[in-house]
C-alpha positions in Angstrom: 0.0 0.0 0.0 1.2 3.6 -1.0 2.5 6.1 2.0 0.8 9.2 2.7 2.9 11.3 0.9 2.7 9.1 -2.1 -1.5 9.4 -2.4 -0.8 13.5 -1.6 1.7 13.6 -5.0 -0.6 14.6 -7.8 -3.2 15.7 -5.4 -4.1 19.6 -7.1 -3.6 22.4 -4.5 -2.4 25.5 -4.1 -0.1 25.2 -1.5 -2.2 26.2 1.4 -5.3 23.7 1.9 -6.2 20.5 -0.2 -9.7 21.1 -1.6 -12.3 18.7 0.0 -12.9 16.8 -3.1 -9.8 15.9 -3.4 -9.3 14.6 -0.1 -12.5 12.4 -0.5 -11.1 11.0 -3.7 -8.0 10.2 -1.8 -9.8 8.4 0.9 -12.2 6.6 -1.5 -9.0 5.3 -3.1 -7.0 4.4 0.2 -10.7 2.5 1.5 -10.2 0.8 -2.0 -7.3 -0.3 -1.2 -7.3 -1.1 2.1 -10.4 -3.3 1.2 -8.8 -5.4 -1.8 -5.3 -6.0 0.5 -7.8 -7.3 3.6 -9.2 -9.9 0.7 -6.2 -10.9 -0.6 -4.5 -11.6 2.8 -7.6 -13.1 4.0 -8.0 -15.2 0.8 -4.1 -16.6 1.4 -5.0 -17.1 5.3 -7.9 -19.1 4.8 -8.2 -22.7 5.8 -10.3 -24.9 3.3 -11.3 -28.2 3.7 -12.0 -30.6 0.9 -15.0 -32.2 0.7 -13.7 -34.6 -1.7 -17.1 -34.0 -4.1 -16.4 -32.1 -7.0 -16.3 -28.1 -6.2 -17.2 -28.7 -2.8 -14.9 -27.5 0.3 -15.4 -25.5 3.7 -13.6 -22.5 4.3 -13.0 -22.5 8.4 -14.6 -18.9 9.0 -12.0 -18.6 12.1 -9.3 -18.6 9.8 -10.2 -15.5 8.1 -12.0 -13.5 10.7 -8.8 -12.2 11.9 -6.4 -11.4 8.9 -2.6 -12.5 10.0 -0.4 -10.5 9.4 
């Protein structure tokens, strides 16, 4: 995920204040973000189960309720 300063580079300004729809674009993007790197890590943390029927398993909800980091 980017730093702070690396969502702010672009960002248009001028110099004294960031305009407030800028700053919501920002977060919007950050929450987008955030959200996809929570899936992915939960995705790879997951414990499934086979059920051993074709396209059948159980994901152990556990596993993924708490993202490891």
């Amino acid at each position: 995920m980017k730093t702070p300063k690396e969502y702010l580079i672009g960002c248009e300004h001028d110099g004294s204040y960031i305009p407030v729809n800028e700053v919501l674009r920002i977060l919007t993007q950050i929450q987008k973000e955030a959200w996809n790197e929570a899936l992915d890590k939960a995705a790879e943390s997951a414990d499934v189960t086979d059920l051993g029927i074709e396209g059948n398993a159980v994901v152990d909800l556990n596993s993924i309720l708490k993202l490891k980091l």
